[in-house]
N, C-alpha and C positions, 0 to 999 in steps of 0.2 A: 504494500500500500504506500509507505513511505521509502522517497530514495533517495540518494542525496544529488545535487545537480549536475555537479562532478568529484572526480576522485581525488581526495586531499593529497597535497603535496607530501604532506609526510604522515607517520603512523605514531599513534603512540597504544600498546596494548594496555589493557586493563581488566579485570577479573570481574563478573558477573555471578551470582551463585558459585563462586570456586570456578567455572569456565572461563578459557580465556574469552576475550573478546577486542577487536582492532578496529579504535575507532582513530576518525581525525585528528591531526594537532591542530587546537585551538575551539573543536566543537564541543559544547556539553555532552554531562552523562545524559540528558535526555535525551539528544539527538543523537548520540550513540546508539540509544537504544530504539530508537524510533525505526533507526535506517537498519538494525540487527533483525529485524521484522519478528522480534519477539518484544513490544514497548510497555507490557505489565511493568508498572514501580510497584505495587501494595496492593491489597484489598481492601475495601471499605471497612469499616468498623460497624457499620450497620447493618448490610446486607452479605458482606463477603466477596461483593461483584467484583471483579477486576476493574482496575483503573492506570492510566494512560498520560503519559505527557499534554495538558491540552489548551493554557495560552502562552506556552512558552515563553513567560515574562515575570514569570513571581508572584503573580493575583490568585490562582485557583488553588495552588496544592495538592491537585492529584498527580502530580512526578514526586512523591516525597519518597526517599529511599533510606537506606545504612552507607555512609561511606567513611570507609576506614576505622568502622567500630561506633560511628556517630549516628544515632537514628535522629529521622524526620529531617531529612534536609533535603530542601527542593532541588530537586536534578538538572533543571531547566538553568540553574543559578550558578551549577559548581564545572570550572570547565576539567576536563578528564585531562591526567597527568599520569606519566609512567608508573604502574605497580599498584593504582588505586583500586582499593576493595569496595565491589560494591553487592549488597545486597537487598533484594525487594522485600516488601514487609509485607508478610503474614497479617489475618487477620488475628486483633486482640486477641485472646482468650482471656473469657468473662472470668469475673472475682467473683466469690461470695459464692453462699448455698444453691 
């Protein structure tokens, strides 16, 4: 669905669930994942639905991920650099009785 319009001058890889993954220098984790044609960040907290990079500007919060051990950080915001971990969030698992 998503592609990119050309192919980045250079590479830089970064890790996805433990996979690698070789996105641009210089594009976001969201765009990275966008154009991986796998663009799940998380699941909702409400219904579990899967959710997706989607004003690419920092306003919505459905690109929020784990990177490098840090949860909820918009992906659309962080640009990808050598060796970056990045992990998609699970939905919560509820507290209580």
């Amino acid at each position: 669905m998503f592609r990119r319009l050309h192919e980045p001058e250079a590479a830089v890889t970064i890790t996805v669930d433990g996979a690698p993954l070789v996105a641009g220098a210089g594009e976001t984790v969201a765009a990275a994942l966008l154009a991986s044609g796998n663009p799940v960040c998380r699941q909702s907290p409400a219904s579990g639905q899967p959710r997706a990079p989607f004003c690419m500007m920092g306003a919505c919060f459905d690109c929020l991920v784990e990177i490098d051990g840090v949860p909820n950080r918009q992906s659309c915001l962080v640009e990808v650099r050598p060796g970056m971990a990045v992990r998609r969030q699970a939905r919560p698992t509820p507290v209580g009785p």
